[in-house]
OpenMM code with the backbone's topology and positions (N, CA, C; nanometers):
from openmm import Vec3, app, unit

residues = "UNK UNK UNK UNK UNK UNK UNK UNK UNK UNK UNK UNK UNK UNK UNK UNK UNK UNK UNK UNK UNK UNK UNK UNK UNK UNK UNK UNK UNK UNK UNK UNK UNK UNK UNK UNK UNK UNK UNK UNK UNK UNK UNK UNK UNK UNK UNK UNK UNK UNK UNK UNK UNK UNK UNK UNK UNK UNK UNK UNK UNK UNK UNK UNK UNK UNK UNK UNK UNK UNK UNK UNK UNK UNK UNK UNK UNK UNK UNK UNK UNK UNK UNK UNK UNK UNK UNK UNK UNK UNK UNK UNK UNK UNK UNK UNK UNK UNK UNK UNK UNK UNK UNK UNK UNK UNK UNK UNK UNK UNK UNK UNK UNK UNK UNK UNK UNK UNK UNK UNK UNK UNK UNK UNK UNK UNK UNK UNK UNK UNK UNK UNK UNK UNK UNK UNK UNK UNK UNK UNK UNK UNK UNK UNK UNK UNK UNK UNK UNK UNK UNK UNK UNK UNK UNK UNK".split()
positions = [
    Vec3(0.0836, -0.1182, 0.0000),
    Vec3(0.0000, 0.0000, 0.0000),
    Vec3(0.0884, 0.1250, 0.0000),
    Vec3(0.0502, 0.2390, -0.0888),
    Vec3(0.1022, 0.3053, -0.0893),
    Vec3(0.0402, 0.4720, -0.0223),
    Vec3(0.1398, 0.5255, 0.0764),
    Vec3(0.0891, 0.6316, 0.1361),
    Vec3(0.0895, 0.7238, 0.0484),
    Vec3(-0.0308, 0.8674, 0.0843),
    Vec3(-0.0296, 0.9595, 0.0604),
    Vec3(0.0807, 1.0262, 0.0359),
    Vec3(0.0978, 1.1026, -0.0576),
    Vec3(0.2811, 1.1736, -0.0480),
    Vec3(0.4316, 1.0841, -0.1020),
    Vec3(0.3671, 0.9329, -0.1023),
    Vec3(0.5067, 0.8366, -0.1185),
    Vec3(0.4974, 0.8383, -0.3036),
    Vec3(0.6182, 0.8234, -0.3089),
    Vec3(0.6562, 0.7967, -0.4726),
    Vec3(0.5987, 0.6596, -0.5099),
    Vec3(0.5001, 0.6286, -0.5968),
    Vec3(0.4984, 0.5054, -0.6467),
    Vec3(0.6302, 0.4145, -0.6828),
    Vec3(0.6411, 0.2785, -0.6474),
    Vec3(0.7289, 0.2154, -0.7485),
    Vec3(0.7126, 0.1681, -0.8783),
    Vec3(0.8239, 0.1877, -0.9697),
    Vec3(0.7921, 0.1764, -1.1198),
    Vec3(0.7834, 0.0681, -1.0959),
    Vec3(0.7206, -0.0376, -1.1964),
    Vec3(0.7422, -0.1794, -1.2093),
    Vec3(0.8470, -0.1679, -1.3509),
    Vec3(0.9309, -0.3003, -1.3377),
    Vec3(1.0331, -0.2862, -1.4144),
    Vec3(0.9854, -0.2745, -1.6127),
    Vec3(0.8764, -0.3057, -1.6398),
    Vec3(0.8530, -0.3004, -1.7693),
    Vec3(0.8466, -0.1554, -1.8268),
    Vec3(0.8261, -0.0730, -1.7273),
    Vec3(0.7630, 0.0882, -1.7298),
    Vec3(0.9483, 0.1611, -1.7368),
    Vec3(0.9990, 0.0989, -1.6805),
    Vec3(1.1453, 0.1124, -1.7198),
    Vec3(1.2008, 0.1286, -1.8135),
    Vec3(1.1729, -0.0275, -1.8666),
    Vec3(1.2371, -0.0603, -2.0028),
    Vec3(1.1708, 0.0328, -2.1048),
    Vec3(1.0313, 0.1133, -2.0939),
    Vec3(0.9630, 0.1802, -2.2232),
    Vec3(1.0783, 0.3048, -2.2109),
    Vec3(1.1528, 0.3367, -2.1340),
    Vec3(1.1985, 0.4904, -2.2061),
    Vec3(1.3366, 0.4839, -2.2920),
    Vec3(1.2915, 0.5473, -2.4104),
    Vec3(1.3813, 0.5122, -2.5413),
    Vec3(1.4692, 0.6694, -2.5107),
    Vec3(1.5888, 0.6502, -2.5548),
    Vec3(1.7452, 0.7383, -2.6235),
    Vec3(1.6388, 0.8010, -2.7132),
    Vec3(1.6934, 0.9509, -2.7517),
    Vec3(1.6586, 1.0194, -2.8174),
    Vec3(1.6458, 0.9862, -2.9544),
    Vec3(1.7590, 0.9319, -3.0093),
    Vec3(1.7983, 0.8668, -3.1084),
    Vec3(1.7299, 0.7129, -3.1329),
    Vec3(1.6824, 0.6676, -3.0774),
    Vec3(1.6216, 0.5271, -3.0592),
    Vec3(1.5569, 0.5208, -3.1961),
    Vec3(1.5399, 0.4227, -3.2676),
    Vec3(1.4289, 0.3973, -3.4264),
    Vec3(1.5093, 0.5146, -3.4868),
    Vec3(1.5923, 0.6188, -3.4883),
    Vec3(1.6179, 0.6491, -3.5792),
    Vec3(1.7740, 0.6265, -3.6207),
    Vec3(1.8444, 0.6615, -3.4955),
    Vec3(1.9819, 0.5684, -3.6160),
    Vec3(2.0315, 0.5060, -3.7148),
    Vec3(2.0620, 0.5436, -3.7849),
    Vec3(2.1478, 0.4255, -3.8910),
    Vec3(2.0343, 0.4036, -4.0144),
    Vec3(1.9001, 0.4433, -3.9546),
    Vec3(1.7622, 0.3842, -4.0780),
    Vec3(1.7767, 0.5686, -4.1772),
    Vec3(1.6620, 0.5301, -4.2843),
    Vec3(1.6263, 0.5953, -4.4045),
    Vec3(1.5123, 0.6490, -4.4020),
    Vec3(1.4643, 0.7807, -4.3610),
    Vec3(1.3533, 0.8174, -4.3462),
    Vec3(1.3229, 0.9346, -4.4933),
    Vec3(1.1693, 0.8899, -4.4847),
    Vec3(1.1164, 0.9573, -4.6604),
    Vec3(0.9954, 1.0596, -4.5704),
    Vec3(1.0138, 1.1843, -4.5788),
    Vec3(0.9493, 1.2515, -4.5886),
    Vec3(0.8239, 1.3813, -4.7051),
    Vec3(0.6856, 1.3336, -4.6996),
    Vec3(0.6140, 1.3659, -4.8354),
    Vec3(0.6239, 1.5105, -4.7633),
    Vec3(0.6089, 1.6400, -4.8562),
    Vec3(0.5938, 1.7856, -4.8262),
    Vec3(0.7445, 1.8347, -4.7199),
    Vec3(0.8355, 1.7487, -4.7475),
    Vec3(0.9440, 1.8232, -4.6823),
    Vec3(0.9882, 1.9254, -4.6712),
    Vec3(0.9937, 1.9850, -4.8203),
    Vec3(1.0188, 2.1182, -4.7931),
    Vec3(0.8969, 2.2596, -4.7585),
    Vec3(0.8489, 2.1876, -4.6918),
    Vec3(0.7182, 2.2769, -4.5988),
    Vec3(0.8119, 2.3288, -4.4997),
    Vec3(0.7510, 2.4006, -4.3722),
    Vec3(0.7785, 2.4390, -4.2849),
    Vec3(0.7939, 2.3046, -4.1644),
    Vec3(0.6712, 2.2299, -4.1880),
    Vec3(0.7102, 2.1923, -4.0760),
    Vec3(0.7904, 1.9910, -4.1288),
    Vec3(0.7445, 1.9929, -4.2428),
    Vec3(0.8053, 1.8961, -4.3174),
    Vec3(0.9788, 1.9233, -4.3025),
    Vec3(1.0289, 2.0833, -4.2811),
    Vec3(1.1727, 2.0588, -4.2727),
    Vec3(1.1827, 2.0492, -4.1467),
    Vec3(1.1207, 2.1256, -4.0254),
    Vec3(1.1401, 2.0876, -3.8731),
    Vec3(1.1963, 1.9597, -3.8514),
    Vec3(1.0928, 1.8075, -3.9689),
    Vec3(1.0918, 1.7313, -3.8855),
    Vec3(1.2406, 1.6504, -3.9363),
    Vec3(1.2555, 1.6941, -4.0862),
    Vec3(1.3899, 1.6298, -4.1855),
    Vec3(1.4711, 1.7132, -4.0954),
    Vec3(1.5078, 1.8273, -4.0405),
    Vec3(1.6325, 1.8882, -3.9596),
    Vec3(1.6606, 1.7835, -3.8331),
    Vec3(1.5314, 1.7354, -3.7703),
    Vec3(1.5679, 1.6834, -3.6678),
    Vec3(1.5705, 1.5575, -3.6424),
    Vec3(1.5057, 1.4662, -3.7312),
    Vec3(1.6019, 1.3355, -3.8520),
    Vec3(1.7297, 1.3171, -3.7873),
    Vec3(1.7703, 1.4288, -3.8810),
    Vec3(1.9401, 1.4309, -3.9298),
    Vec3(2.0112, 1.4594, -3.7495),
    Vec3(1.9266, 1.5293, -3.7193),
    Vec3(2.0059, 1.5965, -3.5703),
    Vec3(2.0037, 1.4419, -3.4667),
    Vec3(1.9182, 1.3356, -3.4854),
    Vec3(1.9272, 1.2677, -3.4402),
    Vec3(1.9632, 1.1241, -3.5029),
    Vec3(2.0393, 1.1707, -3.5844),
    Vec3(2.1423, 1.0042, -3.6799),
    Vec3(2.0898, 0.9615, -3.7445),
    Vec3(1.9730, 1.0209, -3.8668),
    Vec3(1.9275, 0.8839, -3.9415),
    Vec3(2.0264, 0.8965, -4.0249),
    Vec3(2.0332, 0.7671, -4.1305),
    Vec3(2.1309, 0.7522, -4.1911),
    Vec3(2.0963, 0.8299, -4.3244),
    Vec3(2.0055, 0.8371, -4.3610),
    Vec3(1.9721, 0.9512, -4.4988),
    Vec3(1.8001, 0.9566, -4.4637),
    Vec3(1.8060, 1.1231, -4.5063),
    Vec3(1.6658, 1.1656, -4.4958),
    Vec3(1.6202, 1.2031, -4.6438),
    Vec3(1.5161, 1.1480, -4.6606),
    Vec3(1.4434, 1.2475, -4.8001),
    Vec3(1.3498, 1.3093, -4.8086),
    Vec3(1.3593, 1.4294, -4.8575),
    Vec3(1.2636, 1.5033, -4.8404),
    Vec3(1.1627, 1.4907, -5.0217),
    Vec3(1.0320, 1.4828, -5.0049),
    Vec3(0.9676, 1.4693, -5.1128),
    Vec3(0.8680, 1.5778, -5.1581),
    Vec3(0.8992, 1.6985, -5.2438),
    Vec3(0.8161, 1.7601, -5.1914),
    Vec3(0.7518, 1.8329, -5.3982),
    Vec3(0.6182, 1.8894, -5.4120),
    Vec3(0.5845, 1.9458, -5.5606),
    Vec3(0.6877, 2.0621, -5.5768),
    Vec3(0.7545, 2.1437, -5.4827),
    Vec3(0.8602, 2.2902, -5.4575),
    Vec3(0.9799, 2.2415, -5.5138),
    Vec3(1.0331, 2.2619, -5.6125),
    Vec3(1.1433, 2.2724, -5.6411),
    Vec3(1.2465, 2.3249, -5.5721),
    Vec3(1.1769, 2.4601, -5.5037),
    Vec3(1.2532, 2.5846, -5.3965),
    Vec3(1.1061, 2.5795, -5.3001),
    Vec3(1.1697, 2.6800, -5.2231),
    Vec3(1.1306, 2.6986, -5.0900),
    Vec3(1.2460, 2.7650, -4.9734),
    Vec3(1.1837, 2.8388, -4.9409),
    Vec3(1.2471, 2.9338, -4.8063),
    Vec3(1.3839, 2.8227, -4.7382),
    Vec3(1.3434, 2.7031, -4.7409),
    Vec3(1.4118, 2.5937, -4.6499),
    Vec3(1.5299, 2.5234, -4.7205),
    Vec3(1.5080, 2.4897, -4.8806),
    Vec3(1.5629, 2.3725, -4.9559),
    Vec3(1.7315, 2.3823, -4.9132),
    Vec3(1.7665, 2.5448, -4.9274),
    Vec3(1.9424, 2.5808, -4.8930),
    Vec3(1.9400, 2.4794, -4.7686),
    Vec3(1.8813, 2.5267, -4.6417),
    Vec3(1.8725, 2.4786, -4.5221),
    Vec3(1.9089, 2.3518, -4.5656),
    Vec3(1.7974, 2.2631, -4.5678),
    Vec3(1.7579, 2.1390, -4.6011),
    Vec3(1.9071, 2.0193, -4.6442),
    Vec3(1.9411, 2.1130, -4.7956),
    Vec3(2.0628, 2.0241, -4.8202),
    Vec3(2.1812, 2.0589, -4.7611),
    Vec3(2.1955, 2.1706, -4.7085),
    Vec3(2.3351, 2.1919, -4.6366),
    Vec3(2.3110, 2.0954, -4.5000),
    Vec3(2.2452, 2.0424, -4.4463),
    Vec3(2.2350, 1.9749, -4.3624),
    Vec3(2.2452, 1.8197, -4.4246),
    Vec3(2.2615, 1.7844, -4.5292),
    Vec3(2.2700, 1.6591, -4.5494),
    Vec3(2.1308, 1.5694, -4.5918),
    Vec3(1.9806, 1.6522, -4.6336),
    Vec3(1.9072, 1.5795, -4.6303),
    Vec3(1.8806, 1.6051, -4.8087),
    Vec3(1.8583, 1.4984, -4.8703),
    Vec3(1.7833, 1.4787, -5.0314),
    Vec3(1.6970, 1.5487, -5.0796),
    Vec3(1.6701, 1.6799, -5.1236),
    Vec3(1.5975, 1.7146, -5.2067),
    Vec3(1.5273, 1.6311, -5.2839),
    Vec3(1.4174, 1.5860, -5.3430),
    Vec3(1.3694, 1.5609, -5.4818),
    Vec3(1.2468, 1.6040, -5.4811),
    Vec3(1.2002, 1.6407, -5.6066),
    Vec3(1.0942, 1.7244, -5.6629),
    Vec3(1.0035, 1.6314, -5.7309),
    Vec3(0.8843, 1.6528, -5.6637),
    Vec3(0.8098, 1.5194, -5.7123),
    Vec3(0.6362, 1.5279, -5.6763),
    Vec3(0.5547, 1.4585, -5.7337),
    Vec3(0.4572, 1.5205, -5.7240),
    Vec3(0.3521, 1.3410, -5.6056),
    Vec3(0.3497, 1.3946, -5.5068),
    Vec3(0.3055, 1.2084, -5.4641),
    Vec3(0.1486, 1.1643, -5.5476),
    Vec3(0.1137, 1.2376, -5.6213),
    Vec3(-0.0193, 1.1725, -5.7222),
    Vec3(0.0713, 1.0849, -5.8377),
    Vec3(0.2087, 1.1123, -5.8312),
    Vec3(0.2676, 1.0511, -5.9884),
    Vec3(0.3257, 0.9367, -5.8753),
    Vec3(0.2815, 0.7868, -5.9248),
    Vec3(0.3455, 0.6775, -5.8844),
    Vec3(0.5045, 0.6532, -5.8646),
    Vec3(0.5358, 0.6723, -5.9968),
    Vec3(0.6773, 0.6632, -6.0165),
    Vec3(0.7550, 0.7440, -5.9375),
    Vec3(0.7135, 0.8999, -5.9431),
    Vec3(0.7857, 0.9886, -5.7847),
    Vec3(0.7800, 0.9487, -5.6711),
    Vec3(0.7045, 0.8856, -5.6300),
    Vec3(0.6429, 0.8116, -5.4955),
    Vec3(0.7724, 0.6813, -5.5011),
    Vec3(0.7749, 0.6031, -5.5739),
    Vec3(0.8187, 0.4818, -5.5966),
    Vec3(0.9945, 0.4875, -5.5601),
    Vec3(1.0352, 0.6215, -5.6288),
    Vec3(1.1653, 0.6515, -5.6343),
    Vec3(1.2389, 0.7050, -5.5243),
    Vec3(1.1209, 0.7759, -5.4644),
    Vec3(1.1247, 0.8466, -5.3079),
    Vec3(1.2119, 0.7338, -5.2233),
    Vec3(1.1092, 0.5991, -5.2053),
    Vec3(1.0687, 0.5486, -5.1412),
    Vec3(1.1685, 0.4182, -5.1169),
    Vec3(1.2445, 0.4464, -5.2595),
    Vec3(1.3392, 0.3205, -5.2573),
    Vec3(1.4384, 0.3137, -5.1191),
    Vec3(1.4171, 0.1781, -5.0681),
    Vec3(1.4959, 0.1742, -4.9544),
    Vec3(1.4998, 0.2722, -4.8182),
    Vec3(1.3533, 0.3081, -4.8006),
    Vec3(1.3206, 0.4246, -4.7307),
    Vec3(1.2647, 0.2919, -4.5654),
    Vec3(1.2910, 0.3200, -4.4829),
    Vec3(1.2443, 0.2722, -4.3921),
    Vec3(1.1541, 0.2960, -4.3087),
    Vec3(1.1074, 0.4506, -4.2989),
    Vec3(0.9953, 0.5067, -4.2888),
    Vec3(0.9387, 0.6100, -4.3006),
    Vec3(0.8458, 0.6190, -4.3128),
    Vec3(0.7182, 0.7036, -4.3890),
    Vec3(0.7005, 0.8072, -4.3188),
    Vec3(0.6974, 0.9912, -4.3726),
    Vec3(0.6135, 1.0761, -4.2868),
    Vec3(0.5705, 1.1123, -4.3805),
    Vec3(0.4222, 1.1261, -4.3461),
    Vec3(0.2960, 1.1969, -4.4802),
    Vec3(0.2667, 1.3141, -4.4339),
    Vec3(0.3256, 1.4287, -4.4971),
    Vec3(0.3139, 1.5613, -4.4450),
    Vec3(0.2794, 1.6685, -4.5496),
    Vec3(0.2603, 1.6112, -4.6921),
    Vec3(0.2031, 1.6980, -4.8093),
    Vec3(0.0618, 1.7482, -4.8174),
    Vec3(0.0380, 1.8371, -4.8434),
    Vec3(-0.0954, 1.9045, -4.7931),
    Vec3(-0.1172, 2.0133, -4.8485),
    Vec3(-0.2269, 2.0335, -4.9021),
    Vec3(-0.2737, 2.1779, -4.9902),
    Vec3(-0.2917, 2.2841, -4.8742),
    Vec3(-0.2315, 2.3864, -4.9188),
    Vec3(-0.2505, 2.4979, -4.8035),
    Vec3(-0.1736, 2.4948, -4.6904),
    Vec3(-0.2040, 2.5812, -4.6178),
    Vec3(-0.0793, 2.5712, -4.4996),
    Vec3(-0.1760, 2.5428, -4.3601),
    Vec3(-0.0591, 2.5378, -4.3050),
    Vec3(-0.1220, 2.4481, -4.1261),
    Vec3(-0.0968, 2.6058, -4.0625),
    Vec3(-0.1244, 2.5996, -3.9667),
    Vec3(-0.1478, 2.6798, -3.8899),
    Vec3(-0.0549, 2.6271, -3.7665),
    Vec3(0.0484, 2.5834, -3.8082),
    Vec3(0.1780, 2.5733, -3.6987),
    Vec3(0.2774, 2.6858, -3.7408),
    Vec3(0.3420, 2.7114, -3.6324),
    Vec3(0.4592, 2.8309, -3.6100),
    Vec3(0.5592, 2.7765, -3.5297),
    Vec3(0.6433, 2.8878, -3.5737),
    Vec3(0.8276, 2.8332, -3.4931),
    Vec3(0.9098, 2.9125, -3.5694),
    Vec3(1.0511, 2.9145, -3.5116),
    Vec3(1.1473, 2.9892, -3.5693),
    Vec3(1.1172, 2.9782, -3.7136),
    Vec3(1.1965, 3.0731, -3.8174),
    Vec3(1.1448, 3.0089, -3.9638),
    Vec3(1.0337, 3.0777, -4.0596),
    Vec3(0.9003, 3.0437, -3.9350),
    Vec3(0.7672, 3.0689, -4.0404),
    Vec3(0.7554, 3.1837, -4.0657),
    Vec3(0.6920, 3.2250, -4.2031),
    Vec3(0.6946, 3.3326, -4.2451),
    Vec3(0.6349, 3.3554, -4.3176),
    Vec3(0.5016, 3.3068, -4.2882),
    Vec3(0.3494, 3.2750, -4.3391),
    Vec3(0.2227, 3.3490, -4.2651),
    Vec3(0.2399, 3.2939, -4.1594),
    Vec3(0.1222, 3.3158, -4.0383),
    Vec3(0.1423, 3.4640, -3.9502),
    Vec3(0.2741, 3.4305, -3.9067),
    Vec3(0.2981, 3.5381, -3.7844),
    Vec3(0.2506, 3.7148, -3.8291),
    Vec3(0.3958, 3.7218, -3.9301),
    Vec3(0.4024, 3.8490, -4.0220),
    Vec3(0.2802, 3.8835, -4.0878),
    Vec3(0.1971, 3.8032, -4.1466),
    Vec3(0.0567, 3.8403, -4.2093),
    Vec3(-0.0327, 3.9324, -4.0798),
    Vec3(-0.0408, 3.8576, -3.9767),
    Vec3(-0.1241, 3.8909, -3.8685),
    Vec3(-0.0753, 4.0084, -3.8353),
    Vec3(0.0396, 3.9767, -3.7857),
    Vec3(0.1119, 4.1669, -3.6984),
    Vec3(0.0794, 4.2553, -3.8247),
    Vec3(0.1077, 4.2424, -3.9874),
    Vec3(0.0801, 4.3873, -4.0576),
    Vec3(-0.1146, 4.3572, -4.0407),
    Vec3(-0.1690, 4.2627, -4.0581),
    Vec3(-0.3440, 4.2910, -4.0326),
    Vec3(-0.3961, 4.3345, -3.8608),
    Vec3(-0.3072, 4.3402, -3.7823),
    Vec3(-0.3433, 4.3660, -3.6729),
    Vec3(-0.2971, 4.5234, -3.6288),
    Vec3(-0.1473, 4.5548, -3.6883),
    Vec3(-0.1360, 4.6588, -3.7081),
    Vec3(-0.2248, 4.7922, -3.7766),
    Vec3(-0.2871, 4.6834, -3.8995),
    Vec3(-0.3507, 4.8334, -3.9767),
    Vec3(-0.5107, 4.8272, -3.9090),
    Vec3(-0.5109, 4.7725, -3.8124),
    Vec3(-0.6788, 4.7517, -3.7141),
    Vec3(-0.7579, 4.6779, -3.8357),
    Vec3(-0.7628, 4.5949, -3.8687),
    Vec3(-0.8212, 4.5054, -3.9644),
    Vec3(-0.8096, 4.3560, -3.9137),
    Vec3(-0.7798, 4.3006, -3.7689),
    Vec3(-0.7543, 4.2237, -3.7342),
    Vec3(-0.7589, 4.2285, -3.5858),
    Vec3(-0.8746, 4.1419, -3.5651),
    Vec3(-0.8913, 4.1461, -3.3268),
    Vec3(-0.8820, 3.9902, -3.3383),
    Vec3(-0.7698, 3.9671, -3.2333),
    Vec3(-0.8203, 3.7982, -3.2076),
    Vec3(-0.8160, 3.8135, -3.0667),
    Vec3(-0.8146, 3.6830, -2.9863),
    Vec3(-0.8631, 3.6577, -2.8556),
    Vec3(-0.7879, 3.4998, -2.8920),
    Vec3(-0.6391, 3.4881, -2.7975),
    Vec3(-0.6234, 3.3558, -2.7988),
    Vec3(-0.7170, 3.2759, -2.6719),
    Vec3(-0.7631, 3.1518, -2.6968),
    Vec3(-0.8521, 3.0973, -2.6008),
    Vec3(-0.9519, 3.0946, -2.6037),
    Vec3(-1.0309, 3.2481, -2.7228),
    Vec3(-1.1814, 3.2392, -2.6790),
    Vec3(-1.2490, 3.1365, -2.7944),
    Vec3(-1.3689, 3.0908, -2.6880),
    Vec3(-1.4220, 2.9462, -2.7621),
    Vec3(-1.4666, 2.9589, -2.9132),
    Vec3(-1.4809, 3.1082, -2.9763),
    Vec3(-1.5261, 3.1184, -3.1075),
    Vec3(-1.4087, 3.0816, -3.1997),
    Vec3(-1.3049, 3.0660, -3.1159),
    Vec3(-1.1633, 3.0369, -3.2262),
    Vec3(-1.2129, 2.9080, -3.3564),
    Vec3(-1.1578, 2.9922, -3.4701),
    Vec3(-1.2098, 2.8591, -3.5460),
    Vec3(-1.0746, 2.7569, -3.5765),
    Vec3(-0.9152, 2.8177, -3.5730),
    Vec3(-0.8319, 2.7940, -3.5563),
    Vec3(-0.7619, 2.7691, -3.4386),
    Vec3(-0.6277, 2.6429, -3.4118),
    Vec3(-0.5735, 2.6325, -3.3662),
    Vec3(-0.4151, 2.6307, -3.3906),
    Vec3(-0.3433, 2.7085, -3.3349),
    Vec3(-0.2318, 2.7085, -3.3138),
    Vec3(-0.1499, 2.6441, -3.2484),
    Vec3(-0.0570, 2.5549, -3.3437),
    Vec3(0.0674, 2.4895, -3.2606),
    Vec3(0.1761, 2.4934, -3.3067),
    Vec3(0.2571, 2.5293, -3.1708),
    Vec3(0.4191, 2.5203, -3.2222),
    Vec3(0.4707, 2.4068, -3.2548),
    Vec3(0.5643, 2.3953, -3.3537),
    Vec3(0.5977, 2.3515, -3.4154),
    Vec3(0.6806, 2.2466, -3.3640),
    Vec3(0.7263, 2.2538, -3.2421),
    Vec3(0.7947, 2.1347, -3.1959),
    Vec3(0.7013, 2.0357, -3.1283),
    Vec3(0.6013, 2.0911, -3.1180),
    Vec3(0.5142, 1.9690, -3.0826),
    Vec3(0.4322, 1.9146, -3.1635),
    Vec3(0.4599, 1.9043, -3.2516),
    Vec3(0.4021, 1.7961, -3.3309),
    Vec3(0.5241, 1.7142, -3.4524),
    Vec3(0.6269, 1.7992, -3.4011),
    Vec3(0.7732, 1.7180, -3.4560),
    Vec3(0.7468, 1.5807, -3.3579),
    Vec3(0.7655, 1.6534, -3.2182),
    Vec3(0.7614, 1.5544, -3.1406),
    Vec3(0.6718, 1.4189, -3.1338),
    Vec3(0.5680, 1.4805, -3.1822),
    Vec3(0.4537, 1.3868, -3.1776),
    Vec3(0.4759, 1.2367, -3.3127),
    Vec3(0.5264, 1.3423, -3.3708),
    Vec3(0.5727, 1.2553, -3.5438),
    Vec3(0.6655, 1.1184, -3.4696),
    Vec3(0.7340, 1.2073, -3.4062),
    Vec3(0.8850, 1.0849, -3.3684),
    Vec3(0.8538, 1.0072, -3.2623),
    Vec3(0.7580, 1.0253, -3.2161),
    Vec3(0.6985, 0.9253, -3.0835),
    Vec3(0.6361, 0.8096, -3.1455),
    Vec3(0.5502, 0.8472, -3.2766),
    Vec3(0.4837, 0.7428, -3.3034),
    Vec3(0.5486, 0.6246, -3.3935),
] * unit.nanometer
topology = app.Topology()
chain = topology.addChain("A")
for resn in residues:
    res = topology.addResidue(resn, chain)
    for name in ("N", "CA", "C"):
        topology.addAtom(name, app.Element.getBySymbol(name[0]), res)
C-alpha cells in the first residue's frame, strides 16, 4: 500500500519503455512527403540531428524558403509530385519510414522560420483590420508550435 505523499514504485517493464533520443532512428532511411514545408523541414532537420542515416525530403517545390537549409544539412531534395506513382516509388526506394506531411494549403503551426502566419497577422493587426482573442471558444483555428508535433511525429 502506498501512502499519501510516497513515490509510487515503477514496475520494471515501465522502465524498459523509455527510449534514447535517437532510438528507431539511427542508422535507418527516413522519406518525408511535403518536406520542404515548414514543418516537413522541422521534422527532416531533426532526422538528421538525431542520426538517421539519410533523410528524403519529397516535396511538388522545387525551392522553398528551407531547400538551402535542407541540403546543407545533409538531407535529399527531390521534386516530385506524390499523385505521380513513379515519384512516390523513387522516393521510397529503400526508405524505412514514412512521414505523410504533403498538404494543400498551410497548417497553422509556427516556430522559428515561419513566415506565413505570424508576419501576415502583426501587418493585419497593425492596420486595425484584425482582433483575435487567444482561447476564446469562437476560435475557429488552432495554433501549434511547431515542436510539438515534430515531437509527436517521432513518438509514433
Amino acid at each position: 500500500r502506498v501512502l499519501p505523499g510516497e513515490p509510487k514504485a515503477q514496475k520494471p517493464e515501465a522502465q524498459k519503455m523509455q527510449l534514447s533520443e535517437s532510438e528507431g532512428i539511427e542508422g535507418n532511411t527516413f522519406m518525408v512527403t511535403g518536406g520542404a514545408g515548414f514543418v516537413g523541414t522541422v521534422l527532416c532537420l531533426e532526422l538528421m540531428r538525431r542520426g538517421a542515416d539519410e533523410v528524403r525530403s519529397l516535396d511538388l517545390r522545387k525551392d522553398s524558403p528551407w531547400i538551402t537549409t535542407l541540403r546543407r544539412n545533409g538531407v535529399v531534395c527531390i521534386a516530385g509530385d506524390i499523385s505521380r506513382n513513379e515519384d512516390v516509388e523513387k522516393a521510397l526506394r529503400g526508405a524505412d519510414c514514412v512521414f505523410h506531411l504533403a498538404s494543400y494549403g498551410m497548417s497553422a503551426i509556427y516556430g522559428p522560420g515561419e513566415e506565413r502566419h505570424l508576419p501576415r497577422i502583426f501587418r493585419l493587426a497593425q492596420m486595425g483590420l484584425l482582433t483575435f482573442t487567444i482561447g476564446e471558444p469562437r476560435v475557429k483555428n488552432d495554433w501549434v508550435y511547431a515542436d510539438n508535433p515534430i515531437h509527436a511525429l517521432l513518438l509514433a
